[in-house]
N, C-alpha and C positions, 0 to 999 in steps of 0.2 A: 504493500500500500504506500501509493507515495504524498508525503502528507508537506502544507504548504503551512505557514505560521504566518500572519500578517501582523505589526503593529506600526502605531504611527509614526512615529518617530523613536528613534534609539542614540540619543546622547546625556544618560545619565540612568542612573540606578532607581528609580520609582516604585511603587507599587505596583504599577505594571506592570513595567521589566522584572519583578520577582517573579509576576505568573507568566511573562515571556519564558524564563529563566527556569521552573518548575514543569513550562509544558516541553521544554528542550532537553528534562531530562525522561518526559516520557516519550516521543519522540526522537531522538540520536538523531538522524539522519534526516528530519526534516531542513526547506528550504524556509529561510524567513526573509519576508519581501518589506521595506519600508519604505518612509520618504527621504525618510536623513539617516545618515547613519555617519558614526565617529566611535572605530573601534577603541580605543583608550578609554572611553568614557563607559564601557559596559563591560560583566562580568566575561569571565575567561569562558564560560559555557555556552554562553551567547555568540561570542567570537567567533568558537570554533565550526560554527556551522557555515554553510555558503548564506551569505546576508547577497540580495538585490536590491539595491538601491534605487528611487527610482529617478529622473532625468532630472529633477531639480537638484539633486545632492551632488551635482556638477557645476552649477551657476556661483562662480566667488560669488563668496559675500552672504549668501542666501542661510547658508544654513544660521548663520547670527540674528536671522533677522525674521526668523521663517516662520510665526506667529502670524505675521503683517501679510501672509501671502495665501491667506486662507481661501481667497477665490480657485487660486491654481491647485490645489486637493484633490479635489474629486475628477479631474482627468488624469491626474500623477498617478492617482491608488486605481482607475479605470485602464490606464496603458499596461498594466502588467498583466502578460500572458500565464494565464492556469490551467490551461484547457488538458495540460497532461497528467493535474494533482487530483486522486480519489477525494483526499480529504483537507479541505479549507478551512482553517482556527482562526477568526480574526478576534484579537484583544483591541479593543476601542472606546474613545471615548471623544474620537474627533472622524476622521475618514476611513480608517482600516477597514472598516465594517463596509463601505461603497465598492468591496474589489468585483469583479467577474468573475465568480465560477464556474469553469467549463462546467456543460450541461451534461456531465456525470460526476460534476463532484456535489459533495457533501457540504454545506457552508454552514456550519459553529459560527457564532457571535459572542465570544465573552464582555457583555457592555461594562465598561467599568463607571458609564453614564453616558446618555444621550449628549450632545454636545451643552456645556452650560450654554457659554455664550453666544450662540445664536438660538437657544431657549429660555430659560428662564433666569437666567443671570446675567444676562444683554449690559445691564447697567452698572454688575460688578466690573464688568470687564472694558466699559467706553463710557466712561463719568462724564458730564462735561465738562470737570475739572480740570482732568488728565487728559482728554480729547481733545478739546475742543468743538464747538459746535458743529461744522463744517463735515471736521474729520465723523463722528456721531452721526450726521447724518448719513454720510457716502458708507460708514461700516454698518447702518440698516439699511439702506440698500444689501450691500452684500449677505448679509445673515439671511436676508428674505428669500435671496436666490435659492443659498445654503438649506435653506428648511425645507424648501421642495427639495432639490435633490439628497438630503435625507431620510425625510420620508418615502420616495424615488426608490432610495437604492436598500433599502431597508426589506423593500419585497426580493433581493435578491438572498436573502439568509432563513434558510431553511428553520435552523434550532436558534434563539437565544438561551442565554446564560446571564444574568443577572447576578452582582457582586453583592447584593444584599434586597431583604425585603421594600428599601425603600427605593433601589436600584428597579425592582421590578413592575411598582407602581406607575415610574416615571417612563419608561419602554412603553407598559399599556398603553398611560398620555397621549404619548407623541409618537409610536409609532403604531398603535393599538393592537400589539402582539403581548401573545402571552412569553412567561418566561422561566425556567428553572431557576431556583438562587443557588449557586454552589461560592459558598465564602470563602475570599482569599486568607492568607494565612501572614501572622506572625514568627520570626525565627525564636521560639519560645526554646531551644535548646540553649541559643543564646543570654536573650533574656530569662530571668531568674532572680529567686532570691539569693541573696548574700549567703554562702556556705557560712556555719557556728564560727570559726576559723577566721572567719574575714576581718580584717582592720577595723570595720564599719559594721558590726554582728546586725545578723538580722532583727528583725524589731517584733515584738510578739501584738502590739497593738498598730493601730492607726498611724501611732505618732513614731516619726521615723526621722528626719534631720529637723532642724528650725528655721525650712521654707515650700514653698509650693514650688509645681512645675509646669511647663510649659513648652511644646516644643512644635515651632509651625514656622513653616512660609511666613514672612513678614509682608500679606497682600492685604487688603480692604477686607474682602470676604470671611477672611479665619479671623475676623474680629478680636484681635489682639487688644486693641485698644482698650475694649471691654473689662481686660486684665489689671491696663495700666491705673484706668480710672478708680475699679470697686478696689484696689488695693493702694489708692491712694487715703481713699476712707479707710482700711481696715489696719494701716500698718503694719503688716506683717511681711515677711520677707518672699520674692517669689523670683524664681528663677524662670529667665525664656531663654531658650536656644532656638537657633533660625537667622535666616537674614531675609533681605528683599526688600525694594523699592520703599517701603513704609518706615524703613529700622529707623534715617534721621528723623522723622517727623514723633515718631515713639520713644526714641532717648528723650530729646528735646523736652517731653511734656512728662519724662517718668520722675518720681517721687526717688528718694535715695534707698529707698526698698523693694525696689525693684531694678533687677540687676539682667544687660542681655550681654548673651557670649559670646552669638555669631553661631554658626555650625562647627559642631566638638566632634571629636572621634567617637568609632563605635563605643569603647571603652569607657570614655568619659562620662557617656552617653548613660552606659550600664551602672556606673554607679549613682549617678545623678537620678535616677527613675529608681534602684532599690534604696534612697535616704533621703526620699523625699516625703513629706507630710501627705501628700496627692497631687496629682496632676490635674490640672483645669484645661477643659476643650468648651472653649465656647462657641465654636463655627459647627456648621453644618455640615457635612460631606459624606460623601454616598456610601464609605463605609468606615474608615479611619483608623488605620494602623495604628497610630502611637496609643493611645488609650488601649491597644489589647496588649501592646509591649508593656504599659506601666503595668498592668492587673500579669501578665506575666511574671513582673517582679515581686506581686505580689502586693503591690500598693492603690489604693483607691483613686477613684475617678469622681471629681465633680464636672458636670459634661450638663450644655442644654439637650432638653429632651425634644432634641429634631434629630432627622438622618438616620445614620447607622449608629451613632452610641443607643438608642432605644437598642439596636438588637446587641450589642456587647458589651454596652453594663447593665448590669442586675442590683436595681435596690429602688427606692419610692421615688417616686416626682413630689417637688416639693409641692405644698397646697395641696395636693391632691391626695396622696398616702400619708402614711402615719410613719414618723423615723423607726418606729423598731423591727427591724424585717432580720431576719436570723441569717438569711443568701445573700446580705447584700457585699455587693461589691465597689458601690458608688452614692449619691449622690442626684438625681438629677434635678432640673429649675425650667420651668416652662416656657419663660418668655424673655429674649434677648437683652441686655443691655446690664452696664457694668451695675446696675440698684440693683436687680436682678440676682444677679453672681453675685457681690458682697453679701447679699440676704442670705444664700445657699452658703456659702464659708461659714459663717456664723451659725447653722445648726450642722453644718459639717462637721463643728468642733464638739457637737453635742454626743455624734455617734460614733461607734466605736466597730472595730471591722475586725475580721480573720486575717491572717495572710494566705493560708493555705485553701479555705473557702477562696480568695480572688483567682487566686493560681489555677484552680480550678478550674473556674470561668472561665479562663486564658485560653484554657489546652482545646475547648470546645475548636479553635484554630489554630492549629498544627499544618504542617508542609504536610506530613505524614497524609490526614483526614483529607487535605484538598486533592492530592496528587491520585489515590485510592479513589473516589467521590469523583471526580474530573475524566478518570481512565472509564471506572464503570458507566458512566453516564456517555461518554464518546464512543466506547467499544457498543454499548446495547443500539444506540443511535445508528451506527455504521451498518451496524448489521440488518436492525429494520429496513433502512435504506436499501441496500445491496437485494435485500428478498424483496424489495418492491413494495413495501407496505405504509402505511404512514409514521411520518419523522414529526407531526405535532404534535404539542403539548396540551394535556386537557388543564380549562382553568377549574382550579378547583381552593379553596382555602384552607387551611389548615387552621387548628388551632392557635396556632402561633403567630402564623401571618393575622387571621381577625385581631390578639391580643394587641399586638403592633400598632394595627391600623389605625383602632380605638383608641389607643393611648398617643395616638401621631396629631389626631384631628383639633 
C-alpha cells in the first residue's frame, strides 16, 4: 500500500508535526507532500522520508513571509500528483486537506481545525490595529474566496478525524460533515513528576513552588494579557514562557510579579511545570497541549471553560459546580477576562488536589493510545474501502460528547 502524508507546512516542531511525526512512525515509507519545507527545522523522523515540496518552497523570500500568500494555497496543495497513493492522510488546519486524491485513493483528514482565520477568528488575525483598514478589507476579500474553496474541497475527503470534541463541532459548522475524535497526545514519558530523589521533591499537595505558570505564543488570541492584568490584582508571583509579536506590549504593562522568559529548553520547561502552584490557560484552542503536559507533571490546571481544556481537565466550573469534586484535576471559570481568572485563583487557593489523580488524567493521552486508536481506525477504514463498502461515519452522540456540549453552551 503506498501511502501519501500531507501537511501544511513543515518549519518547526508543533503539534502537528508530532502527529506528522507519530503517523511517520506508522507509516516508514510513506511520501509526505507540503508547501514549505526546511529540513533543520523538523524532527530527524520527518526528514528521513522523501518530503515534496511544492512550487512555492522555491520563490526566495517566500517561505518568510508565506502567511501573506494565503491566496496561492489551494492550487500549491491542488498541483501535487497522487493519482498513484492507495492511501491519503492529510493533517490540516489551513490547505492540506484541498489535495487530489487519485480516484482510488482513500483521503483521511486529520483536522487539527477548520481554518481560524478565514472563519471565525477573521478579526484575531486582521485587527484594524495591526492591519490597517485597506489591508482588512483586500484580506476579506481573500478569506471569502478561501471559504468557498474550503468548503469546495472538503467534499474531496472521504473520512475526517477530529483532534477533539470541540474540533468536531466546528467540521459539522463549516463543513457539515461528521467526524471521529481521535486525541493527539502528550510526551507524558517525558513529562512527569519529580522522582523522591529530585533536588525539587515532588509535592504531595497542590502547593508546589511560590508561583503560577504559563506557557503560550505571545499573540492576541491566547489572551495573555488576561494573566498580566488578574495578577496585577492578586500579587502573586506567575511565571510565562513564550514569545511573539505581543511580549513588548506585555512586559511594558507587567507588574514586578510577573516574570516572562522567552522560550526555555525542554528541561527547563520540565521543571518549571513539576514546581509550579498550577498552570493558567486562558485562551481557547481546539485542543491544547501544555495543560495535558502540566497535569502530566502532575500539577493543576486553572483553564477557561471553552475549547479542548472542557475535554482534558476534570474538576467544576466555577459558578456553576460546587469546589469539592474528589477527580478533580483543575479549576475551570466560564467567562473570559483577567476579573474573571483573579476570581478563579482565589478559590483555586481554597482547593486542594492529588498528584497522582492529575497524572492520571494525563495518561488518558499517550503517543502509545493515539498511534494504537489512529492504526485501528485507518486499517478498518482501508479495508471497508478496498471491499467496496461505505467509509462514513454515522452521527451519533455519546455520552460524553452530550456532557461536553452542555457544559460548552
Amino acid at each position: 500500500m503506498r501511502v501519501a502524508l500531507i501537511h501544511d507546512w513543515l518549519n518547526g516542531m508543533r503539534g502537528g508535526e508530532k502527529v506528522l511525526e507519530a503517523l511517520c512512525e506508522l507509516f516508514p515509507k510513506a511520501v509526505i507532500f507540503t508547501l514549505f519545507y526546511e529540513p533543520d527545522k523538523v524532527s530527524k523522523r520527518i526528514s528521513r522520508h522523501e518530503v515534496r515540496a511544492s512550487i512555492l518552497n522555491r520563490i526566495p523570500g517566500l517561505k518568510r513571509g508565506y502567511r501573506k500568500m494565503l491566496l496561492l494555497y489551494p492550487k500549491a496543495m491542488e498541483s501535487f500528483r497522487l493519482d498513484d497513493f492507495d492511501l491519503c492522510i492529510s493533517i490540516s488546519h489551513s490547505a492540506a486537506k484541498g489535495i487530489r486524491p487519485g480516484p482510488n485513493s482513500l483521503h483521511i483528514c486529520i483536522c487539527l481545525t477548520p481554518m481560524r482565520y478565514i472563519w471565525d477568528r477573521f478579526d484575531d488575525y486582521f485587527s484594524d490595529a495591526d492591519t490597517g483598514q485597506l489591508k482588512r478589507h483586500l484580506a476579506r476579500i481573500i478569506c471569502m474566496n478561501l471559504r468557498r474553496w474550503d468548503v469546495q474541497s472538503s467534499s474531496r475527503i472521504d473520512l475526517f478525524v477530529s483532534i477533539s470534541e470541540f474540533v468536531k463541532r466546528r467540521v459539522r459548522k463549516f463543513y457539515n460533515r461528521p467526524s471521529r475524535v481521535i486525541y493527539p497526545f502528550a510526551d507524558t514519558d517525558f513529562y512527569k513528576p519529580a522522582p523522591s530523589t529530585d533536588v525539587m521533591p515532588r509535592i504531595e499537595a497542590y502547593r508546589g513552588g511560590d508561583y503560577f505558570l504559563a506557557v503560550s505564543a505571545l499573540v492576541p488570541y491566547k489572551r495573555i494579557q488576561d494573566i498580566v492584568e488578574a495578577f496585577r490584582g492578586l500579587g502573586q508571583r506567575v511565571v510565562i514562557v513564550g514569545d511573539g509579536p505581543e511580549k513588548k506590549k506585555l512586559v511594558e504593562m507587567a507588574p514586578p510579579n510577573v516574570e516572562f522568559t522567552g522560550w526555555v529548553s525542554d528541561d527547563s520547561l520540565l521543571g518549571l511545570y513539576r514546581n509550579c502552584k498550577a498552570f493558567i490557560f486562558p485562551g481557547v484552542e481546539d485542543f491544547g497541549i501544555v495543560p495535558v503536559e502540566a497535569q502530566a507533571c502532575g500539577r493543576p490546571v486553572v483553564a477557561l471553560a471553552e475549547g479542548g481544556a472542557l475535554e482534558t481537565v476534570i474538576g467544576p466550573i466555577l459558578g456553576i459546580d460546587g469546589l469539592s469534586r474528589g477527580d478533580s484535576t483543575g479549576l475551570l471559570y466560564r467567562k473570559p477576562g483577567p476579573g474573571h481568572l483573579a476570581e478563579a485563583i482565589k478559590h483555586f487557593e481554597r482547593m486542594s488536589f492529588d498528584n497522582d489523580t492529575i497524572r492520571q488524567n494525563a495518561l488518558r493521552f499517550t503517543r502509545q493510545i493515539f498511534l494504537s486508536t489512529m492504526l485501528d481506525f485507518v486499517s478498518e477504514s482501508y479495508s471497508r474501502f478496498k471491499a467496496g463498502g461505505k467509509v462514513g461515519l454515522e452521527e451519533r452522540m455519546t455520552a460524553q460528547e452530550s456532557s461536553i456540549a452542555a457544559r460548552s453552551r
